[in-house]
C-alpha angles and dihedrals in degrees: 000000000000104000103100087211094058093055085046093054087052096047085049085046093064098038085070085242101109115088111201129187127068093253085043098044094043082044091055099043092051084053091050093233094123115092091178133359124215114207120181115240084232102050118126116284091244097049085048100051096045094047102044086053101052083044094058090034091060094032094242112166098248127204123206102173112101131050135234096267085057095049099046084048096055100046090037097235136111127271095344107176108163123025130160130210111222099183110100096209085047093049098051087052094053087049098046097046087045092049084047093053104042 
């Protein structure tokens, strides 16, 4: 992969700090364990919906740039469409190298 980010999100993955699944993900954000969300452009409307709103609701950082294929890809799982970093130093990278490539 050349997305930094993506390499990034595989590297989190197996350091154990990288929550996936919409329950798990909202769960995450109300405990304020989330430090940024990844949502997938082509996620169901409701799962968009409902993300993007806890997201703005708690102030987490959210990310809408890759798709589920990608996603699922980086972590090495199957039809991954929200996750949440809940490392602090992870998640400022993410943000940082998101904020560098807009």
């Amino acid at each position: 992969m050349k997305d930094p980010i993506l390499n990034l999100l595989g590297l989190i993955t197996k350091a154990g700090k990288l929550v996936n699944g919409e329950e798990r993900t909202v769960e995450a954000i109300r405990n304020k364990n989330a430090k940024v969300v990844f949502i997938a452009e082509d996620a169901g409307a409701s799962t968009f919906k409902k993300v993007t709103d806890k997201a703005a609701y708690y102030e987490v950082y959210l990310i809408k740039k890759y798709n589920k294929r990608e996603l699922s890809l980086a972590t090495g799982s199957e039809n991954r469409v929200v996750l949440a970093v809940t490392d602090k130093g992870f998640a400022n990278k993410c943000i940082d190298l998101f904020e560098k490539g807009k």
